[in-house]
PyMOL Python script that loads the backbone (N, CA, C, O; Angstrom):
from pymol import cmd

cmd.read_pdbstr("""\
ATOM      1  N   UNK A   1      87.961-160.869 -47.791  1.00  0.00           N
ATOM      2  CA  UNK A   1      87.465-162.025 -47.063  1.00  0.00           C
ATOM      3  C   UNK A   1      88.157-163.300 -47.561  1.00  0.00           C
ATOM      4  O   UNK A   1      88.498-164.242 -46.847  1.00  0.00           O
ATOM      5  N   UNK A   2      88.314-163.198 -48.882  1.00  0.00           N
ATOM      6  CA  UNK A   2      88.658-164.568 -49.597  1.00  0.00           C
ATOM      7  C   UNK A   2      90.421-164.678 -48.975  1.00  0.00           C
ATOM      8  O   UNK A   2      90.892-165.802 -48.800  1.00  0.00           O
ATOM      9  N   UNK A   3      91.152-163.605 -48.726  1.00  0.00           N
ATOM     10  CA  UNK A   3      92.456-162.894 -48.753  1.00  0.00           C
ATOM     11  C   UNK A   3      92.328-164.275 -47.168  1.00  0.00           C
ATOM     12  O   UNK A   3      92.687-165.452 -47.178  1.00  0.00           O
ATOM     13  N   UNK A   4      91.819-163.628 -46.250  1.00  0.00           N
ATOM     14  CA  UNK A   4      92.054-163.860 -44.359  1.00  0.00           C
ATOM     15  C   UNK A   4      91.273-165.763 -44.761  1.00  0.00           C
ATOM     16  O   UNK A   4      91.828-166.765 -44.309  1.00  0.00           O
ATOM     17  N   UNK A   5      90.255-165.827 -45.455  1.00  0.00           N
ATOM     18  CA  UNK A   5      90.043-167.506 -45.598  1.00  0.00           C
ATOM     19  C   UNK A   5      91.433-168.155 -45.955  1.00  0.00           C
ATOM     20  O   UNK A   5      91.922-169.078 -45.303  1.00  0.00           O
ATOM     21  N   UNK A   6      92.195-167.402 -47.392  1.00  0.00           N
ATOM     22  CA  UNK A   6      93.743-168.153 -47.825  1.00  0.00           C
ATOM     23  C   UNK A   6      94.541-168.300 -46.436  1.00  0.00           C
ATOM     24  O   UNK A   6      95.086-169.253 -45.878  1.00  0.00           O
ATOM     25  N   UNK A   7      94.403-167.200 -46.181  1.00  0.00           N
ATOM     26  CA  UNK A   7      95.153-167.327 -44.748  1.00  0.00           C
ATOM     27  C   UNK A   7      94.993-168.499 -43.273  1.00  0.00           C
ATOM     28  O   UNK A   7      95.858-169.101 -42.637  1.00  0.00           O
ATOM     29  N   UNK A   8      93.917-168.466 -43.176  1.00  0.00           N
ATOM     30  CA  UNK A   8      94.083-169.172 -41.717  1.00  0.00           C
ATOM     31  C   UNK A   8      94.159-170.866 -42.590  1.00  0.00           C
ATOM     32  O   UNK A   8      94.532-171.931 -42.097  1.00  0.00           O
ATOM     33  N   UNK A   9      93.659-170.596 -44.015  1.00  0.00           N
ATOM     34  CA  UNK A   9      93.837-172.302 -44.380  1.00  0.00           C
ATOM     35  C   UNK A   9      95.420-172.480 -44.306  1.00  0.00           C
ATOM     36  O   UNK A   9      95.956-173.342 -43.609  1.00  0.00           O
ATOM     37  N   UNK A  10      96.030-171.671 -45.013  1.00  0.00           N
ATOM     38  CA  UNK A  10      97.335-171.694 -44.795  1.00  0.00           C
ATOM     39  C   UNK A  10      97.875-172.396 -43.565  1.00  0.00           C
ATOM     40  O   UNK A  10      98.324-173.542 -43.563  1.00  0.00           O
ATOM     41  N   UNK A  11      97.756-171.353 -42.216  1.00  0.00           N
ATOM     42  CA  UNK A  11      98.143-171.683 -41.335  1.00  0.00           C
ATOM     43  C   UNK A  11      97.663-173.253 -41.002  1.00  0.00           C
ATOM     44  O   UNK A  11      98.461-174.190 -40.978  1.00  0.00           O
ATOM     45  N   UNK A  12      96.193-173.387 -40.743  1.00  0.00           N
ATOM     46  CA  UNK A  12      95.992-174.754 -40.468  1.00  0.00           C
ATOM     47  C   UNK A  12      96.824-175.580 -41.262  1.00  0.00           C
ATOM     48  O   UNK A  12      97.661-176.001 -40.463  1.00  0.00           O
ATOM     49  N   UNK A  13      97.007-175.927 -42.082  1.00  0.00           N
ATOM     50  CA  UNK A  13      97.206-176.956 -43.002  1.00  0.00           C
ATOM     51  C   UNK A  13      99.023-177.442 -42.157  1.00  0.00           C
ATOM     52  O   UNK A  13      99.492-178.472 -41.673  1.00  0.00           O
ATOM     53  N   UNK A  14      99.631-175.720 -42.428  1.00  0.00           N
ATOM     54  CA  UNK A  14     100.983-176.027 -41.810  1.00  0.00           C
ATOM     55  C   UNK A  14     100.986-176.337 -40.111  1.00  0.00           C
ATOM     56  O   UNK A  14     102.118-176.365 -39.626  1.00  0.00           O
ATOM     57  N   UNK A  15      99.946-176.552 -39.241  1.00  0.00           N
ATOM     58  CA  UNK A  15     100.032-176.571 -37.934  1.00  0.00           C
ATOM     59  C   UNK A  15      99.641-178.519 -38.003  1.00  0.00           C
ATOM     60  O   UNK A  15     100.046-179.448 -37.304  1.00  0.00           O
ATOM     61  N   UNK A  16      98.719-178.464 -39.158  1.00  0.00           N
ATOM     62  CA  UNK A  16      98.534-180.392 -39.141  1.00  0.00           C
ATOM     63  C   UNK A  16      99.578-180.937 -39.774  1.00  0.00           C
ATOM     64  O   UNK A  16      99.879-182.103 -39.518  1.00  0.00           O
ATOM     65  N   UNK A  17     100.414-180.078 -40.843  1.00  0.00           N
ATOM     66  CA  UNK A  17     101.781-180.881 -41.260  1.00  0.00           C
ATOM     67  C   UNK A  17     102.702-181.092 -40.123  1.00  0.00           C
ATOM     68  O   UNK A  17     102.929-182.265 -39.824  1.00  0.00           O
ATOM     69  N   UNK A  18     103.165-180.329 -39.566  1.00  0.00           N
ATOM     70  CA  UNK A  18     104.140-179.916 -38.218  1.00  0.00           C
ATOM     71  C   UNK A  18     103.554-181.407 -37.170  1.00  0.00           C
ATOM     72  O   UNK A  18     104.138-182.257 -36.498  1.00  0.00           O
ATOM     73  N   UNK A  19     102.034-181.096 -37.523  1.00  0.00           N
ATOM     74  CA  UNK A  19     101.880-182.583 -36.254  1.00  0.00           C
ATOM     75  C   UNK A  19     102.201-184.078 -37.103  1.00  0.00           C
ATOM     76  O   UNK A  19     102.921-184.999 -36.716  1.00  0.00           O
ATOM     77  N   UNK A  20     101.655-184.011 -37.994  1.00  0.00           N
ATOM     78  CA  UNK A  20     101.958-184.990 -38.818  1.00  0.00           C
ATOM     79  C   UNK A  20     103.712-185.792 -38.869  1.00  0.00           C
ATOM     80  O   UNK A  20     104.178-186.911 -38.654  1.00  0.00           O
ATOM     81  N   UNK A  21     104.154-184.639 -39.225  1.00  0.00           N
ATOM     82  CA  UNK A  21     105.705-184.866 -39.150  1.00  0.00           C
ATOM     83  C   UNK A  21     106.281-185.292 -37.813  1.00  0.00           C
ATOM     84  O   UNK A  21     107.123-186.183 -37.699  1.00  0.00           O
ATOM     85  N   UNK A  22     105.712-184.514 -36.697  1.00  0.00           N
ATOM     86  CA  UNK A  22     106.044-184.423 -35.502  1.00  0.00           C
ATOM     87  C   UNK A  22     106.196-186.345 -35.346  1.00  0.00           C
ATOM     88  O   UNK A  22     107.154-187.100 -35.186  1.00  0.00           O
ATOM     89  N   UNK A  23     104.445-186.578 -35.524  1.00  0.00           N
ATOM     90  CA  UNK A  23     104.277-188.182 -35.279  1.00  0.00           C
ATOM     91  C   UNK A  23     104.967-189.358 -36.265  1.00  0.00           C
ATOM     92  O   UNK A  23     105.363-190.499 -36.030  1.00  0.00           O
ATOM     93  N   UNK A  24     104.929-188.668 -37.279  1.00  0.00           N
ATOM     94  CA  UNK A  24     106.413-189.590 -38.118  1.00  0.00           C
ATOM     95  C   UNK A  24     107.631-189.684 -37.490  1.00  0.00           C
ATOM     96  O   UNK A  24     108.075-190.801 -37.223  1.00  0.00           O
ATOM     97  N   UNK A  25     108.134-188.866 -37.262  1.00  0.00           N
ATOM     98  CA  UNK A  25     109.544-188.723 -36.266  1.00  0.00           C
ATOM     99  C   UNK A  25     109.424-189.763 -35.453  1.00  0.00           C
ATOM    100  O   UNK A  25     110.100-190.791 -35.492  1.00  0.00           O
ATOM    101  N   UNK A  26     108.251-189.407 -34.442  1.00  0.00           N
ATOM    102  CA  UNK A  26     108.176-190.386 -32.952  1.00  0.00           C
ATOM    103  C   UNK A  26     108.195-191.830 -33.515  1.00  0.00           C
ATOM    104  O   UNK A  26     108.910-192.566 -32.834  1.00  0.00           O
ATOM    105  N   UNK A  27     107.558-192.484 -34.657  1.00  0.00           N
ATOM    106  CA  UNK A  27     107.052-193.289 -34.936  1.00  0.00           C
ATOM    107  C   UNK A  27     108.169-194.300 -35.619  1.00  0.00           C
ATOM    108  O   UNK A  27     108.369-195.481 -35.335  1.00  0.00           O
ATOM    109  N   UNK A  28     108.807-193.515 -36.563  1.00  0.00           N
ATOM    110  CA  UNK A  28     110.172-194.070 -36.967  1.00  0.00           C
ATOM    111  C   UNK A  28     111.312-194.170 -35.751  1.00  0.00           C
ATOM    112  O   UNK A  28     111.959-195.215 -35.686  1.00  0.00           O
ATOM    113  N   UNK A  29     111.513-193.352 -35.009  1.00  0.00           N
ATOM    114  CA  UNK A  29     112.238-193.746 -34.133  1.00  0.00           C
ATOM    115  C   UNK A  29     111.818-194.912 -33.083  1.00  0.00           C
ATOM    116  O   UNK A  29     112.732-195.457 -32.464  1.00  0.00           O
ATOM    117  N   UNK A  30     110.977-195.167 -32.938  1.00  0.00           N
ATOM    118  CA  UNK A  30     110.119-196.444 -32.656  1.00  0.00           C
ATOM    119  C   UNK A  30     110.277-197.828 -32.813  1.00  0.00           C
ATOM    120  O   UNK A  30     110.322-198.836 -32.107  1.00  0.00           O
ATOM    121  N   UNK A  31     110.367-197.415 -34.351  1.00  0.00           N
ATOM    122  CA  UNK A  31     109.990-198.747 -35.113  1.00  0.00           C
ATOM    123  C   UNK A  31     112.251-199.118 -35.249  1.00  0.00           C
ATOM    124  O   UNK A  31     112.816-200.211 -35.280  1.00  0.00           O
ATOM    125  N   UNK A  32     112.767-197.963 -35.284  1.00  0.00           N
ATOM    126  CA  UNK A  32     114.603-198.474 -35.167  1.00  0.00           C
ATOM    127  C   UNK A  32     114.752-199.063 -33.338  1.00  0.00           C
ATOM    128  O   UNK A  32     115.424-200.036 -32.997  1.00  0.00           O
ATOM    129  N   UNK A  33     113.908-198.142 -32.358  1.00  0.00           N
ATOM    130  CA  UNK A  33     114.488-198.422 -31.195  1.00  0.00           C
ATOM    131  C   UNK A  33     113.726-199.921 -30.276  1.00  0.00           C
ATOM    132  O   UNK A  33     114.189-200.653 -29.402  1.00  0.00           O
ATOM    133  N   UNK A  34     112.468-199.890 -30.945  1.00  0.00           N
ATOM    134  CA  UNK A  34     111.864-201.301 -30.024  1.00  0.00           C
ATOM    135  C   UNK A  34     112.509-202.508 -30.576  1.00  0.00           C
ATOM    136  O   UNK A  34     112.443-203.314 -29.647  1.00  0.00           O
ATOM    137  N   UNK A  35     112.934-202.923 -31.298  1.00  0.00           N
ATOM    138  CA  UNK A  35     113.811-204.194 -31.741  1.00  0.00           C
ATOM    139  C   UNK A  35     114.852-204.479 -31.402  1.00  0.00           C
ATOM    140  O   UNK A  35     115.345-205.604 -31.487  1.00  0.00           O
ATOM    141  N   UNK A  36     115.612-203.020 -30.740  1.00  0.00           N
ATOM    142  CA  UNK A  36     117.245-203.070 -30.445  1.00  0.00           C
ATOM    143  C   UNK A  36     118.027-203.351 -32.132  1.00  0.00           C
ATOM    144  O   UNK A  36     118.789-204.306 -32.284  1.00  0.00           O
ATOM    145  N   UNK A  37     117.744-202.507 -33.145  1.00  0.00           N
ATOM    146  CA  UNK A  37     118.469-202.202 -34.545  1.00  0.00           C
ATOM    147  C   UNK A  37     119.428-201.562 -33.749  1.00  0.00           C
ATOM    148  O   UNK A  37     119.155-200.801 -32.820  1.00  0.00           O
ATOM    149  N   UNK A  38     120.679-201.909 -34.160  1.00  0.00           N
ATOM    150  CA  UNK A  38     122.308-201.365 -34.292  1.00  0.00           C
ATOM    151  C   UNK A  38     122.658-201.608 -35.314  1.00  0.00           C
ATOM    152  O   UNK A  38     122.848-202.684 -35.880  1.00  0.00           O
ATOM    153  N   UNK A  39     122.810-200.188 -35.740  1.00  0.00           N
ATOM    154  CA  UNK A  39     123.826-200.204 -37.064  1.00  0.00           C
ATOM    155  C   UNK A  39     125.067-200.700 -37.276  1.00  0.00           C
ATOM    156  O   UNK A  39     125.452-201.150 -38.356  1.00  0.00           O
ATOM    157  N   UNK A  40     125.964-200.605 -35.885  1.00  0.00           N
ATOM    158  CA  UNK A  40     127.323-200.956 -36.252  1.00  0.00           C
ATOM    159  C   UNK A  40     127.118-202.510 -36.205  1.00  0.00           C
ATOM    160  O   UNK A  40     128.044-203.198 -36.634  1.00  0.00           O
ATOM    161  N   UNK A  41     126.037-203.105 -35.742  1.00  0.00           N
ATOM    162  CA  UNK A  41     126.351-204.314 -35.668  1.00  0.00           C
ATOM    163  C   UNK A  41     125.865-205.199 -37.260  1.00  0.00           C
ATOM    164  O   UNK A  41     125.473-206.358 -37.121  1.00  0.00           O
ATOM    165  N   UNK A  42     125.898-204.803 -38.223  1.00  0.00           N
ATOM    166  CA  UNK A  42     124.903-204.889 -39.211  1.00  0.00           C
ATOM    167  C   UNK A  42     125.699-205.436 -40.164  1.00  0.00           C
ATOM    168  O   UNK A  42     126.680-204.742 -40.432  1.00  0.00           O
ATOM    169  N   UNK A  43     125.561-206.807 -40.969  1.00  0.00           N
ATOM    170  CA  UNK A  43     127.158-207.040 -41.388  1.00  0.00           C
ATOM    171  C   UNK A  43     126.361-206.623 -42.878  1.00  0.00           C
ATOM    172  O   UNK A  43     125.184-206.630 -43.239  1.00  0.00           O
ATOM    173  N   UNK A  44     127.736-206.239 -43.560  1.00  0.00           N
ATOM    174  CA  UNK A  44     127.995-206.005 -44.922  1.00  0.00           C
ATOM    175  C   UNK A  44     128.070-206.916 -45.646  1.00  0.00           C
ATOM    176  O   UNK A  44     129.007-207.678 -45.410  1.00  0.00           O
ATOM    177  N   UNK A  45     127.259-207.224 -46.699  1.00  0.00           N
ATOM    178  CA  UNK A  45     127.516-208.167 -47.848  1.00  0.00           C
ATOM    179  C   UNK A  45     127.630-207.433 -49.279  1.00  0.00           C
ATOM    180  O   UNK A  45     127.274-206.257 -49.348  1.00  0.00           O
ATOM    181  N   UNK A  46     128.153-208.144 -50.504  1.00  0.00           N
ATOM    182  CA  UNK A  46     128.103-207.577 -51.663  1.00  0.00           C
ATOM    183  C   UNK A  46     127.909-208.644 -52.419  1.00  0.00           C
ATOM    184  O   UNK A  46     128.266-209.754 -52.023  1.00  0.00           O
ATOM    185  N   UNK A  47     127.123-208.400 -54.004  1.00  0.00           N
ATOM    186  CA  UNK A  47     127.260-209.396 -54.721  1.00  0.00           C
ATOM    187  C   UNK A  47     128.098-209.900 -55.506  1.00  0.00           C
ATOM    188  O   UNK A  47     127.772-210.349 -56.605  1.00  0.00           O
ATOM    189  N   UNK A  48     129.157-209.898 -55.112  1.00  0.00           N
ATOM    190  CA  UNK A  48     130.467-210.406 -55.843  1.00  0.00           C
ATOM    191  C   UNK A  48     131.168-211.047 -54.658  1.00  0.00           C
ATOM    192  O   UNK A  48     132.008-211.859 -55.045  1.00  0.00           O
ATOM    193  N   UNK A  49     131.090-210.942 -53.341  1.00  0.00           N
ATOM    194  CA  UNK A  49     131.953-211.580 -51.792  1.00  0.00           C
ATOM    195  C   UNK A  49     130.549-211.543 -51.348  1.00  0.00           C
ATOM    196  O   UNK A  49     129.910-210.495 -51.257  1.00  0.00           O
ATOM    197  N   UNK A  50     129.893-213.192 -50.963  1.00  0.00           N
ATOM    198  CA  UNK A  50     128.928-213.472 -49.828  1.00  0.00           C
ATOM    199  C   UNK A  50     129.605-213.345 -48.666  1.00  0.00           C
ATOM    200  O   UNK A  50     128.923-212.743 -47.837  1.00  0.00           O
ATOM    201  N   UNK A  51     130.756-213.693 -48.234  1.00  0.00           N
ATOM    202  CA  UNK A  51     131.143-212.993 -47.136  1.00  0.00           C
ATOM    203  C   UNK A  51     130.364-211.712 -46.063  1.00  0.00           C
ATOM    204  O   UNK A  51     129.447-210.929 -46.311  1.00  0.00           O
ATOM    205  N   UNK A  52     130.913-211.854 -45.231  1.00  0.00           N
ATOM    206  CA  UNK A  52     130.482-209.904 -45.014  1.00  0.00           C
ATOM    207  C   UNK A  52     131.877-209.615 -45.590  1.00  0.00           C
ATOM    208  O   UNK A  52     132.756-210.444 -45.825  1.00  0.00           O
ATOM    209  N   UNK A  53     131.931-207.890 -45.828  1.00  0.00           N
ATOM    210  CA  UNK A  53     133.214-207.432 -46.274  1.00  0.00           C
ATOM    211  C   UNK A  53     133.948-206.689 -45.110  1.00  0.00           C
ATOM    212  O   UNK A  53     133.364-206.077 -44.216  1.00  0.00           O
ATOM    213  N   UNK A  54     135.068-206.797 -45.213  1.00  0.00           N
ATOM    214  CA  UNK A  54     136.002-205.829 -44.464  1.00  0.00           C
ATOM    215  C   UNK A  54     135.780-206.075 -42.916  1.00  0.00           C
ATOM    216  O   UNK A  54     135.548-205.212 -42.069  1.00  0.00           O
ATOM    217  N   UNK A  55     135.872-207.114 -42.777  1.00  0.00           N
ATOM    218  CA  UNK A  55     135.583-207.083 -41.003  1.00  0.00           C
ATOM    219  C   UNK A  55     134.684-207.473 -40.872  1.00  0.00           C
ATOM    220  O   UNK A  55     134.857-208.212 -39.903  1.00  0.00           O
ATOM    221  N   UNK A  56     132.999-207.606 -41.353  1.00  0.00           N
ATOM    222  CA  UNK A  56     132.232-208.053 -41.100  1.00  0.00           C
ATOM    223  C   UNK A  56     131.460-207.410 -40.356  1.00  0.00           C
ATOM    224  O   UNK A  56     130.649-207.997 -39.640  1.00  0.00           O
ATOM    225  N   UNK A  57     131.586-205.851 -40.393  1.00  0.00           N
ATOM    226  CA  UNK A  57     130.259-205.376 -39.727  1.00  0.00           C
ATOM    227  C   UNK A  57     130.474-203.890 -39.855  1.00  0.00           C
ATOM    228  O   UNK A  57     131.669-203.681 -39.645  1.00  0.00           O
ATOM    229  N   UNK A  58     129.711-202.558 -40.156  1.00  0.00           N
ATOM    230  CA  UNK A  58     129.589-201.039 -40.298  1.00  0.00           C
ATOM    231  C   UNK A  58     130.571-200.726 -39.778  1.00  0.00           C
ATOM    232  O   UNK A  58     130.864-199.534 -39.678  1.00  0.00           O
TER     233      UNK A  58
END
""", "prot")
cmd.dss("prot")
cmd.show_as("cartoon", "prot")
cmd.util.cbc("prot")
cmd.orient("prot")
């Protein structure tokens, strides 16, 4: 009995991670796509050249 309880906790646990993750995914992609974030447009700085470096952008 104790054996089939390990079990279906098992399963549950991995069917609420899977959703969990699922809604992280959606959520981060979200939070990059409602602002309009572009990476290539993203300028490079370092602390030695305030500049951007090398062109000025990814």
């Amino acid at each position: 009995m104790f054996t089939r309880f390990k079990q279906e906790l098992r399963d549950t646990l991995d069917r609420i991670m899977d959703i969990i993750v699922g809604m992280l995914r959606i959520l981060v992609f979200r939070l990059f796509k409602a602002p309009g974030v572009d990476s290539t447009k993203i300028e490079v700085y370092s602390k030695k050249d305030r500049g951007p470096a090398r062109g000025g952008t990814i």
